[in-house]
TORPA-4810 file (N, C-alpha, C, O; in nm, 3 decimals):
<nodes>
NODE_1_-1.464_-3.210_-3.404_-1.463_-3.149_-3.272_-1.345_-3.052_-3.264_-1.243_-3.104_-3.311_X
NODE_2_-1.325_-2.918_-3.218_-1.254_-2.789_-3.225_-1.133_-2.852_-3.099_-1.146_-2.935_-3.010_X
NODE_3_-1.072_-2.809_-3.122_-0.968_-2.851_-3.027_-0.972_-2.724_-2.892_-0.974_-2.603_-2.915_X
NODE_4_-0.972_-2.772_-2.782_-1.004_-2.672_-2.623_-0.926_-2.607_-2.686_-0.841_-2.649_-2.764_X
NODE_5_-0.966_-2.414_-2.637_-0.866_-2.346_-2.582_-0.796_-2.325_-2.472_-0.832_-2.406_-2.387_X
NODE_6_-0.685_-2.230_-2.421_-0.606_-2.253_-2.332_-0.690_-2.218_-2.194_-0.673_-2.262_-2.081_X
NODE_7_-0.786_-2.122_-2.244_-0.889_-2.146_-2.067_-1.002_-2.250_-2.034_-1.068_-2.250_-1.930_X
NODE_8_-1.018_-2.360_-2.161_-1.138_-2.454_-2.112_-0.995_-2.557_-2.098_-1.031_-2.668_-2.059_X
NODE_9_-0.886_-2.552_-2.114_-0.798_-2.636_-2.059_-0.756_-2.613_-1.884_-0.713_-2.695_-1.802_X
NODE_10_-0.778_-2.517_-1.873_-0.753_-2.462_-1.722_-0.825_-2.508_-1.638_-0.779_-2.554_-1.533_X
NODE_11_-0.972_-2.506_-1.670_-1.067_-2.551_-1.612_-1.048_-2.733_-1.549_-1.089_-2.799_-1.453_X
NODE_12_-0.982_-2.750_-1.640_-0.976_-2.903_-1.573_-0.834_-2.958_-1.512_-0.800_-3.077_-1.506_X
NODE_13_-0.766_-2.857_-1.474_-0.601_-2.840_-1.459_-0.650_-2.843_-1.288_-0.691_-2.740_-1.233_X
NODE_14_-0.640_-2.953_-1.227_-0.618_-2.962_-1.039_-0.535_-2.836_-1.018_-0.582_-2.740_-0.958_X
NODE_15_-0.382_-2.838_-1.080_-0.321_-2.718_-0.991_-0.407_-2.588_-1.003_-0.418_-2.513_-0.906_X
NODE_16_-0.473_-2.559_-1.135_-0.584_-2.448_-1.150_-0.692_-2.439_-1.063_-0.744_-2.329_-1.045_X
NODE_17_-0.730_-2.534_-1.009_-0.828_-2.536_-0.938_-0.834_-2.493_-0.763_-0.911_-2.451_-0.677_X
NODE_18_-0.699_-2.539_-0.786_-0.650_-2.514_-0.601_-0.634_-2.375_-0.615_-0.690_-2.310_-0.527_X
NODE_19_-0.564_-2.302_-0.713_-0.497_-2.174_-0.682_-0.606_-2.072_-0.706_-0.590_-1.951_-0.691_X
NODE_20_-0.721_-2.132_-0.743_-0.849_-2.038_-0.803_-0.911_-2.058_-0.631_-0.933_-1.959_-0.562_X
NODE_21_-0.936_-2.206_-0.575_-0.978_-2.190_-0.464_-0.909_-2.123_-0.347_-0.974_-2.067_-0.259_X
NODE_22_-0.815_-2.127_-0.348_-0.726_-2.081_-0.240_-0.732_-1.875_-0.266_-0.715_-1.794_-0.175_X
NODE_23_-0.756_-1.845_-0.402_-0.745_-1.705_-0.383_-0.885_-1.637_-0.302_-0.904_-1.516_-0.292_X
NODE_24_-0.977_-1.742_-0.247_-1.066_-1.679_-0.206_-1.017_-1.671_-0.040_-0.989_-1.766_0.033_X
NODE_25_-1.016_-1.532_-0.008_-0.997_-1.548_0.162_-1.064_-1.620_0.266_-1.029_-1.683_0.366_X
NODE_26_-1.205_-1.581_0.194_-1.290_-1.744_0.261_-1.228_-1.872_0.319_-1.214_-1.898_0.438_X
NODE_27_-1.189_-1.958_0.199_-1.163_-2.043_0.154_-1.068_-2.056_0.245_-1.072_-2.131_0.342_X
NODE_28_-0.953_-1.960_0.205_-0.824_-1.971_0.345_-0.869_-1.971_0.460_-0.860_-2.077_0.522_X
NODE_29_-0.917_-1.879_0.511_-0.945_-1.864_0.635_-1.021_-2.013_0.700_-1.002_-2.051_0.816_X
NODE_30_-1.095_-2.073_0.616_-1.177_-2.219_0.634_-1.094_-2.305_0.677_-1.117_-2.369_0.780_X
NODE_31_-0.962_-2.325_0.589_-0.854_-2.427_0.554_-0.752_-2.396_0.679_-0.702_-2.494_0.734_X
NODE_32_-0.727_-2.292_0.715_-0.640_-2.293_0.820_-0.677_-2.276_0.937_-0.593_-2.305_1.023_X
NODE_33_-0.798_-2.229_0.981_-0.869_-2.264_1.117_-0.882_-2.400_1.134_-0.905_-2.443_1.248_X
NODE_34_-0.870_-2.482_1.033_-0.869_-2.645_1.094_-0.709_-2.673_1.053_-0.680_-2.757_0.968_X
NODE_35_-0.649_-2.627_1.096_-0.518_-2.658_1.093_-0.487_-2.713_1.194_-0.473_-2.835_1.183_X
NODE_36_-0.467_-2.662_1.311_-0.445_-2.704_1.444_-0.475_-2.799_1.536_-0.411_-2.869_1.615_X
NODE_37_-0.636_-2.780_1.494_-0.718_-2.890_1.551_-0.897_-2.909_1.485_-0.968_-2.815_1.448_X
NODE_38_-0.917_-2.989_1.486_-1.020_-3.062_1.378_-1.155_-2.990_1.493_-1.159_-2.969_1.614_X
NODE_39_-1.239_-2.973_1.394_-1.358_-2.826_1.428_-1.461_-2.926_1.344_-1.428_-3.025_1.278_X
NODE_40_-1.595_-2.875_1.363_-1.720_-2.926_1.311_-1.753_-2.777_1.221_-1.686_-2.676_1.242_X
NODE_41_-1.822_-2.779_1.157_-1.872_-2.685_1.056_-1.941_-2.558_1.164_-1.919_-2.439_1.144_X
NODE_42_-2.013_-2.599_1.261_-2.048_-2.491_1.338_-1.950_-2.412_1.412_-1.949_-2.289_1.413_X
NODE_43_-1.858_-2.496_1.479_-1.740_-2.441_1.518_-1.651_-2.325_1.464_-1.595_-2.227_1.513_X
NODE_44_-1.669_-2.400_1.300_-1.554_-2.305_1.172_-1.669_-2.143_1.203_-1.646_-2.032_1.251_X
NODE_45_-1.778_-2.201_1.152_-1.864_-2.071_1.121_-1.864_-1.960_1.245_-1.856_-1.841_1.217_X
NODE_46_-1.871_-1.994_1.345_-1.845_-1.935_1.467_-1.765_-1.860_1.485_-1.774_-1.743_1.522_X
NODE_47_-1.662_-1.931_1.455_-1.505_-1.830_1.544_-1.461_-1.777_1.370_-1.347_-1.732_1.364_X
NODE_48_-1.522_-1.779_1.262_-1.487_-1.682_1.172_-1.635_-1.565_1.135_-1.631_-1.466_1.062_X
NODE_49_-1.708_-1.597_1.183_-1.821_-1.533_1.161_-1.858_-1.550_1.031_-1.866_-1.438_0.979_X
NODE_50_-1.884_-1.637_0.954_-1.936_-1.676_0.841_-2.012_-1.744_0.880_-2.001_-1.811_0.983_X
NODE_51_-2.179_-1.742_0.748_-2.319_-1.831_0.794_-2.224_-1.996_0.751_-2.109_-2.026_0.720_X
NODE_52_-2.294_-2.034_0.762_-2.350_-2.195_0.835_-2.315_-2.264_0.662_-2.237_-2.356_0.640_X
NODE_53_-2.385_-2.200_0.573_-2.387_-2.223_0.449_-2.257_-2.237_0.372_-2.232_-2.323_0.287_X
NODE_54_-2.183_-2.146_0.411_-2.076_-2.096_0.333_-1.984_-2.169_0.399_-1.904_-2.234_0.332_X
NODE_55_-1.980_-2.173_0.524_-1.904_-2.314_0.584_-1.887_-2.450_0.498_-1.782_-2.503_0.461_X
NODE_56_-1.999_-2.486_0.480_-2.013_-2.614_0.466_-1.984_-2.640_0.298_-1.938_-2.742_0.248_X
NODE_57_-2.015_-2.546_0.246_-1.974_-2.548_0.067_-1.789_-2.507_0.084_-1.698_-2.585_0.057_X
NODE_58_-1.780_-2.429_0.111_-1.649_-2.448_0.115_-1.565_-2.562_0.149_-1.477_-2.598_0.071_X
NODE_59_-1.589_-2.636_0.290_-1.565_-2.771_0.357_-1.599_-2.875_0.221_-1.515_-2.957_0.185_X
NODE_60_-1.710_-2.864_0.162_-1.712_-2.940_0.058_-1.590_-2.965_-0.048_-1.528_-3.068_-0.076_X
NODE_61_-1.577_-2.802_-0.109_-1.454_-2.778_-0.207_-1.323_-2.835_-0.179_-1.245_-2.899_-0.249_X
NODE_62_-1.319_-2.786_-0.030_-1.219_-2.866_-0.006_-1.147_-2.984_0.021_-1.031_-3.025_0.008_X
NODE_63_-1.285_-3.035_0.076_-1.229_-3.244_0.057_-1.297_-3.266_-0.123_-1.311_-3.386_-0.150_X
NODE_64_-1.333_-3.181_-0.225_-1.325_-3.216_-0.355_-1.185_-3.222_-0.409_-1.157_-3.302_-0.498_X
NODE_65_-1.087_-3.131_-0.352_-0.934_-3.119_-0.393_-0.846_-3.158_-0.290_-0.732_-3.113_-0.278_X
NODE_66_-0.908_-3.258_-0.201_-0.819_-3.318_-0.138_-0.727_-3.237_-0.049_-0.608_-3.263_-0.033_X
NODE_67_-0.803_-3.119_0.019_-0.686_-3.017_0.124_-0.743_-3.044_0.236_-0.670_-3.013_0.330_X
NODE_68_-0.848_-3.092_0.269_-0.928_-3.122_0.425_-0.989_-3.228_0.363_-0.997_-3.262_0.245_X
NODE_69_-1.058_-3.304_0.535_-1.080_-3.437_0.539_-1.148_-3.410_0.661_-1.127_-3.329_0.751_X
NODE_70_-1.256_-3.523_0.637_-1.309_-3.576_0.796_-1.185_-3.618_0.881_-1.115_-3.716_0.854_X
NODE_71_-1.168_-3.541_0.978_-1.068_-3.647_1.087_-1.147_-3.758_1.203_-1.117_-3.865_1.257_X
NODE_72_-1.269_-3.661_1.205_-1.345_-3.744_1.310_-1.473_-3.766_1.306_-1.517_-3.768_1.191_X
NODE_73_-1.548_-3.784_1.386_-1.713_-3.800_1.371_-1.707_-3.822_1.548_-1.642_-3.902_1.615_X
NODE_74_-1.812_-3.707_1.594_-1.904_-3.705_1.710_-1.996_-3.698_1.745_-2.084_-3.639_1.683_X
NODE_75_-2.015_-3.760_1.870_-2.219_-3.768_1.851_-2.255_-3.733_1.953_-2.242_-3.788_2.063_X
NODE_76_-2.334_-3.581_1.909_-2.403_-3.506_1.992_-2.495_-3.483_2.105_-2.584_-3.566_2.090_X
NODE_77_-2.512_-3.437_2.174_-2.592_-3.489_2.296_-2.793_-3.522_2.242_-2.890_-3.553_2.311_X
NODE_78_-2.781_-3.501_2.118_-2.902_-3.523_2.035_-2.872_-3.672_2.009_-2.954_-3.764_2.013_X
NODE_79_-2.764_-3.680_1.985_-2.716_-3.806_1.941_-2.691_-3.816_1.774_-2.660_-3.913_1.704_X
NODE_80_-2.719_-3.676_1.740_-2.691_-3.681_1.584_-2.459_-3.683_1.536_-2.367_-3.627_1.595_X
NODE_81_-2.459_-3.762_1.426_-2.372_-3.790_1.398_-2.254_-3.632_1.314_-2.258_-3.616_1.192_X
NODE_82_-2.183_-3.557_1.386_-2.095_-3.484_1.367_-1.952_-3.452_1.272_-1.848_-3.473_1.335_X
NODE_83_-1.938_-3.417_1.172_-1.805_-3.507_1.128_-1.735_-3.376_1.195_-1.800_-3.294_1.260_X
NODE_84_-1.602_-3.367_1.175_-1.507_-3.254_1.254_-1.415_-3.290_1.134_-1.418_-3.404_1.090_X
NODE_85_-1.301_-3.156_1.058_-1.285_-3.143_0.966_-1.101_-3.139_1.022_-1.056_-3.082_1.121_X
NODE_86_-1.061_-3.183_0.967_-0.888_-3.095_0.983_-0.837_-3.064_0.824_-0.890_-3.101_0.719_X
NODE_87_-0.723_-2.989_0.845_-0.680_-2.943_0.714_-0.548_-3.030_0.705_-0.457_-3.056_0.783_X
NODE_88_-0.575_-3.061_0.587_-0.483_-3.188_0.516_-0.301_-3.120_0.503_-0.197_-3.186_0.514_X
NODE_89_-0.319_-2.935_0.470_-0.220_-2.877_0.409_-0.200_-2.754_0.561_-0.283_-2.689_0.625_X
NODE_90_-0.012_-2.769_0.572_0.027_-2.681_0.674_0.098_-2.572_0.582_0.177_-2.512_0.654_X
NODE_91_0.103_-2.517_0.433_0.145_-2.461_0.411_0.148_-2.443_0.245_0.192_-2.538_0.179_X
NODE_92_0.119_-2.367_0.201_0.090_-2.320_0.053_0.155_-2.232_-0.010_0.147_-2.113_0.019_X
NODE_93_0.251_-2.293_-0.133_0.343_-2.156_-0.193_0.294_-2.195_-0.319_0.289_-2.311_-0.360_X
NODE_94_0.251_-2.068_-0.395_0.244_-2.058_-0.546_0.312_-1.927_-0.597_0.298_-1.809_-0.566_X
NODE_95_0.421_-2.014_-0.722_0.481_-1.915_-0.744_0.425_-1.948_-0.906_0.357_-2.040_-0.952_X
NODE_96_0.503_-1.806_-0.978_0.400_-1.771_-1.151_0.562_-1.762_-1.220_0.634_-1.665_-1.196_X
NODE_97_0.605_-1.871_-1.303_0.712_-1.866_-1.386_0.701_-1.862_-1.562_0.686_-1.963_-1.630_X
NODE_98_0.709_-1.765_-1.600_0.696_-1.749_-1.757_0.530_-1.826_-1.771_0.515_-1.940_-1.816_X
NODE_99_0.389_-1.716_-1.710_0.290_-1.761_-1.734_0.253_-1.872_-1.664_0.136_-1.907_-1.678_X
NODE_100_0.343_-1.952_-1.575_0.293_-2.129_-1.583_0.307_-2.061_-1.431_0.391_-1.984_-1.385_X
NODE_101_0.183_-2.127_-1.370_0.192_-2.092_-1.196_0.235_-2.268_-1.166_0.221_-2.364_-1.241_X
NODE_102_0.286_-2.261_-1.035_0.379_-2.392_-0.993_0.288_-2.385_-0.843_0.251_-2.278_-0.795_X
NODE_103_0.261_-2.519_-0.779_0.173_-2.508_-0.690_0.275_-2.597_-0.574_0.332_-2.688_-0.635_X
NODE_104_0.299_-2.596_-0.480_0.373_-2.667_-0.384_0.258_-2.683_-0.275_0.178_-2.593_-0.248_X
NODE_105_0.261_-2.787_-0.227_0.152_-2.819_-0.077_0.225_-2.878_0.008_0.291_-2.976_-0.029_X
NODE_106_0.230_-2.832_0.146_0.350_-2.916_0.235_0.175_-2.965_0.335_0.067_-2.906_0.343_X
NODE_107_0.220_-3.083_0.389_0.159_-3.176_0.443_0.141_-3.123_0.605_0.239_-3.079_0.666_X
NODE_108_0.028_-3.130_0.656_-0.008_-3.077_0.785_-0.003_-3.179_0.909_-0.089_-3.248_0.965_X
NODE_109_0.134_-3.158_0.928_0.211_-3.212_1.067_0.179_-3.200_1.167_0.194_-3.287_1.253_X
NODE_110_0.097_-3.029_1.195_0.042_-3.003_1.351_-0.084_-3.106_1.373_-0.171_-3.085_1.457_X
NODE_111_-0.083_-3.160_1.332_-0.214_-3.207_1.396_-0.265_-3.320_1.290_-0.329_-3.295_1.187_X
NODE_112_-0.219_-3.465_1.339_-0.222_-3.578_1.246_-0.354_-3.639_1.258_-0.439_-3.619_1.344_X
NODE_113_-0.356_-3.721_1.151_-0.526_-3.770_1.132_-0.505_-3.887_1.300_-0.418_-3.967_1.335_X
NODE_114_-0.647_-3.834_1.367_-0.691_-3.937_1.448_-0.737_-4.081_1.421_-0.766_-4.110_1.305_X
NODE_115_-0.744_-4.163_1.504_-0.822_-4.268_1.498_-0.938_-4.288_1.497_-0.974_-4.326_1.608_X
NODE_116_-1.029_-4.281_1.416_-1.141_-4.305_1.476_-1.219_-4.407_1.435_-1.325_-4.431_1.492_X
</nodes>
């Protein structure tokens, strides 16, 4: 078996993965509209004008790397079950030192996980 090179090693590198997700403005813009206060997927798509779709795959990516989370679950006047999303991270610095990027995540204080 060939030993990985240095980009199928990347591929499985978490800090690689955040800084690949995070360069999409999408992605940001997703992650920090639930900063403040915890939103449902229709909500996000709404007040950024992105479809419905792209909401929700992104929302995915992001509780895959652990930066958002269900905070809540509401139930609609259908009575269907809602989750509402907050963002896990109040702040993101990546800096690039001799090739090696360094990833820092500070913890999102405005707005702590509810009870539910």
């Amino acid at each position: 078996m060939s030993k990985p090179n240095i980009i199928q090693l990347s591929e499985f590198d978490i800090t690689q993965k955040i800084i690949e997700s995070l360069s999409s403005i999408c992605t940001r813009a997703v992650l920090f509209s639930i900063k403040e206060a915890s939103k449902d997927a229709t909500q996000i798509a709404d007040e950024l004008k992105i479809s419905i779709s792209t909401v929700y795959k992104t929302l995915s990516t992001l509780e895959d790397l652990a930066l958002a989370e269900v905070d809540k679950y509401i139930i609609s006047s259908e009575g269907k079950k809602i989750k509402q999303y907050r963002s896990r991270i109040g702040k993101v610095e990546i800096t690039l030192e001799h090739l090696e990027p360094s990833l820092n995540l500070y913890p999102n204080t405005q707005n702590p996980k509810s009870d539910s």
